[in-house]
C-alpha positions as CSV (number, residue, x, y, z in Angstrom):
1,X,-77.5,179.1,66.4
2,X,-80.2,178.2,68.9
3,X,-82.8,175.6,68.6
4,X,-85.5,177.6,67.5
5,X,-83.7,179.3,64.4
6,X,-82.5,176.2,63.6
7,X,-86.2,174.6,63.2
8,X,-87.1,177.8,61.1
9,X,-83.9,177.0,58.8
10,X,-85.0,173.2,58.5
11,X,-88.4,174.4,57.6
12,X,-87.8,176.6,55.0
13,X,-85.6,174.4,53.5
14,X,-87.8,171.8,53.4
15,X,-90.6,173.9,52.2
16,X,-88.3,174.8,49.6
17,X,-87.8,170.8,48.9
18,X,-91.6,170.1,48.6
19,X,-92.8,173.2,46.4
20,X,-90.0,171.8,43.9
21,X,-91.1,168.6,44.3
22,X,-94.5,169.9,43.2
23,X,-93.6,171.5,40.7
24,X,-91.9,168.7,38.7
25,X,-94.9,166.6,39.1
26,X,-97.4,169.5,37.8
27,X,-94.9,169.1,34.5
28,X,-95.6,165.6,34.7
29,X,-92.2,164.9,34.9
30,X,-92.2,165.7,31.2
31,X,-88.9,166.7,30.0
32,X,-89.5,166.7,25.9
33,X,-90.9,170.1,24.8
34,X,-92.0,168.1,22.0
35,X,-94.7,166.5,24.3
36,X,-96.2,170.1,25.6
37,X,-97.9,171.3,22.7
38,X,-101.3,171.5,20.7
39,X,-101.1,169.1,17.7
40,X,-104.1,170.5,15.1
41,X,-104.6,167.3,12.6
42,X,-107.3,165.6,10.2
43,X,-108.4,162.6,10.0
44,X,-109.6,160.9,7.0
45,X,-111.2,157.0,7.7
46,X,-111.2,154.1,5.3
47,X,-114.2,153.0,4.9
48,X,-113.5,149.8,3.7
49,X,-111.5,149.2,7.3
50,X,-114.5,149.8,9.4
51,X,-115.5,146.4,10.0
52,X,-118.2,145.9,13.0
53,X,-119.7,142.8,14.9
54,X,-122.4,140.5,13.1
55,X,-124.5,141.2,15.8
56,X,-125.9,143.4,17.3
57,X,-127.6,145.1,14.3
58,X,-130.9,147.1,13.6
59,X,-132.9,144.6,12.1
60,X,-134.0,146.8,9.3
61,X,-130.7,148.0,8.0
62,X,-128.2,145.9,9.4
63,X,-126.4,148.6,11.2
64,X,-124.9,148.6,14.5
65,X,-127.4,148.6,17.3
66,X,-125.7,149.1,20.8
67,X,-122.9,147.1,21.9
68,X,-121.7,145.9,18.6
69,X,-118.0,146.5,18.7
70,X,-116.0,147.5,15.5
71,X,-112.4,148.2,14.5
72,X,-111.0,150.6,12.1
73,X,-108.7,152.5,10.2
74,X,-108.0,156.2,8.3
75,X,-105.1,158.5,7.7
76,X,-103.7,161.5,9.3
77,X,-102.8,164.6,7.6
78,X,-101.6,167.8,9.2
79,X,-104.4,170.6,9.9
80,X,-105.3,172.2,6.2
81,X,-104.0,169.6,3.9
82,X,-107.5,168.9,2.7
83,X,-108.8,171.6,0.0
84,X,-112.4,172.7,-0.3
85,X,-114.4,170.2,-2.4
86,X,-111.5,167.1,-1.5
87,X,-111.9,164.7,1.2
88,X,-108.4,163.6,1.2
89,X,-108.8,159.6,-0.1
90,X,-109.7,157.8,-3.3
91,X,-112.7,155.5,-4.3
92,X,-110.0,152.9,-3.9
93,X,-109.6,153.5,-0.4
94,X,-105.6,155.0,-1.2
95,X,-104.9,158.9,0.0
96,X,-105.7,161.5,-2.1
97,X,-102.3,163.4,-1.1
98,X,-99.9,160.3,0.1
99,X,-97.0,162.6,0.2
100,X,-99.2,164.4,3.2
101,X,-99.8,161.7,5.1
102,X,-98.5,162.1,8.5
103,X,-99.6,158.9,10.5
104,X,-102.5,156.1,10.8
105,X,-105.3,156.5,12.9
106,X,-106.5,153.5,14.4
107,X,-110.3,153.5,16.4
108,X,-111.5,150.7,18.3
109,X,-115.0,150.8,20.2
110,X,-118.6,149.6,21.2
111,X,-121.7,151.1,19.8
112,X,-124.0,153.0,22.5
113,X,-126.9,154.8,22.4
114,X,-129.1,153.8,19.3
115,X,-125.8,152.7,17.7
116,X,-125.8,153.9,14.2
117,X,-129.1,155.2,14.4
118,X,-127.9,157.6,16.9
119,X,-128.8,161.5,16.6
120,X,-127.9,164.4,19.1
121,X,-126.3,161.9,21.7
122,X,-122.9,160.3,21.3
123,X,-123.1,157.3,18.7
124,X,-119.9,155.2,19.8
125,X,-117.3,155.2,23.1
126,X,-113.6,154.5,21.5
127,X,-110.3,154.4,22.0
128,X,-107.9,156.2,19.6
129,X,-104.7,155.8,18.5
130,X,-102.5,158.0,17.0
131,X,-99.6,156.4,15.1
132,X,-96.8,159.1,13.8
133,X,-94.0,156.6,13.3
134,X,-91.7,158.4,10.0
135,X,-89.2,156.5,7.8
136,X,-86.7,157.5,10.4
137,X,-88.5,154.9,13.3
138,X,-87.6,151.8,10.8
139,X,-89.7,149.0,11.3
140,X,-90.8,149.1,14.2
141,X,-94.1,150.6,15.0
142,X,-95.6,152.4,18.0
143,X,-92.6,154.6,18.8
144,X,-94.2,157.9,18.5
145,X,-98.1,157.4,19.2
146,X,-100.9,159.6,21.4
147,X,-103.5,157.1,22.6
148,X,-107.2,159.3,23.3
149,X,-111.0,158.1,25.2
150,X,-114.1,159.0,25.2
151,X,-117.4,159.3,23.4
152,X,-117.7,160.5,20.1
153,X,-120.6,162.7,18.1
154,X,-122.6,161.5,14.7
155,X,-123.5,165.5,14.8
156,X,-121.7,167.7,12.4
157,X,-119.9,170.5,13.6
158,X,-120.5,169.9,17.1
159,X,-117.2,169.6,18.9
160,X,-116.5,166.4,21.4
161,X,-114.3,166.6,24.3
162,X,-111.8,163.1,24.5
163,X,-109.4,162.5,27.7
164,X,-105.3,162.2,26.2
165,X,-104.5,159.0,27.9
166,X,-101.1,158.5,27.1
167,X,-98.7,157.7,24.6
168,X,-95.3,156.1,23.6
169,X,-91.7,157.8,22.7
170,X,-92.1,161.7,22.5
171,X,-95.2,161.4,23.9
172,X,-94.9,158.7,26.6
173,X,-96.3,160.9,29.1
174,X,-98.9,162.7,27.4
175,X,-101.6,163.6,29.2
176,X,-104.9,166.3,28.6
177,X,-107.9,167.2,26.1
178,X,-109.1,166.0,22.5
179,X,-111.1,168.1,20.5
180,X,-113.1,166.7,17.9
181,X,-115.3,167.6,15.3
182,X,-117.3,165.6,12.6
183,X,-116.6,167.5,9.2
184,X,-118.4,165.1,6.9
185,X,-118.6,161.5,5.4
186,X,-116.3,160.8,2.3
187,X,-116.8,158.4,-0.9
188,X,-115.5,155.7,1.1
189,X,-118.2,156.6,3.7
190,X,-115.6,156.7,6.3
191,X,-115.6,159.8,8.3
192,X,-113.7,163.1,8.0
193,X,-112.7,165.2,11.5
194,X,-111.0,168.0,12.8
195,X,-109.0,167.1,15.8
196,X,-107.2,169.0,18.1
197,X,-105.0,167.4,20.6
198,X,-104.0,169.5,23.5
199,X,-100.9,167.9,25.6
200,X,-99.9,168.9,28.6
């Protein structure tokens, strides 16, 4: 074989090499089919967990104003668990199905715009987290979460758009779009969505 075949081989070999090489990394080096799927889910917030900054706060209704960072807490059911005229929790802050719950949902943020006052522009910036440990994980928590940012809407029925921003066990390399939708306020006054998590 002369010189210039051989240079042809090597090429196409290598070219070969690299358009593999690309191709694992457009999978994300994700090998769990699990993790490469659309997850449709609700989420039902406690609103006795939403607990928020002393200041800063609208002086006339001690709300949030913007910057006032807050913590809290809801459950997660599967997509349709909640029937018409429900909104899936108790006055006493329990689920209304328990033997549907799926997960916790924990949120964590800072107010912007007019914080709690806020209409037609987004209300907080948060970080989500998605907590599907079962029975089977034991103790031990934070084996199977999705971990979601962005801004989020005090609009109903307008959806949000939220960046996937990774995730532990199945979902340790979870990466792509939240969809998210304000369905109403429950008895708790905690918030009800629709969420839609598309992982790539």
């Amino acid at each position: 074989m002369n010189n210039r075949m051989f240079r042809i081989g090597l090429g196409a070999a290598l070219g070969a090499l690299v358009l593999g090489v690309i191709g694992i990394l457009a999978l994300g080096g994700n090998d769990d089919a699990e993790a490469r799927k659309t997850l449709e889910v609700e989420v039902v917030e406690i609103g006795s967990r939403f607990v928020f900054d002393e200041t800063p706060v609208h002086a006339d209704d001690g709300l949030p104003d913007y910057g006032g960072e807050f913590v809290t807490q809801g459950y997660i059911y599967a997509a349709g668990t909640i029937e018409e005229g429900h909104d899936g929790i108790n006055a006493d802050g329990s689920p209304e199905y328990p033997d549907a719950v799926i997960g916790q949902w924990t949120c964590r943020g800072w107010h912007v715009g007019d914080g709690a006052h806020s209409s037609g522009e987004p209300w907080v910036v948060t970080t989500q987290i998605f907590a599907f440990d079962g029975p089977t994980d034991g103790d031990q928590k934070g084996t199977k979460t999705i971990v979601t940012d962005g801004y989020e809407l005090p609009d109903f029925g307008v959806y949000v758009t939220r960046a996937i921003t990774g995730g532990t066990g199945d979902y340790r390399r979870a990466e792509g779009e939240q969809y998210q939708e304000l369905l109403d306020f429950n008895e708790t006054n905690g918030v009800i969505l629709k969420v839609e998590l598309n992982i790539f």
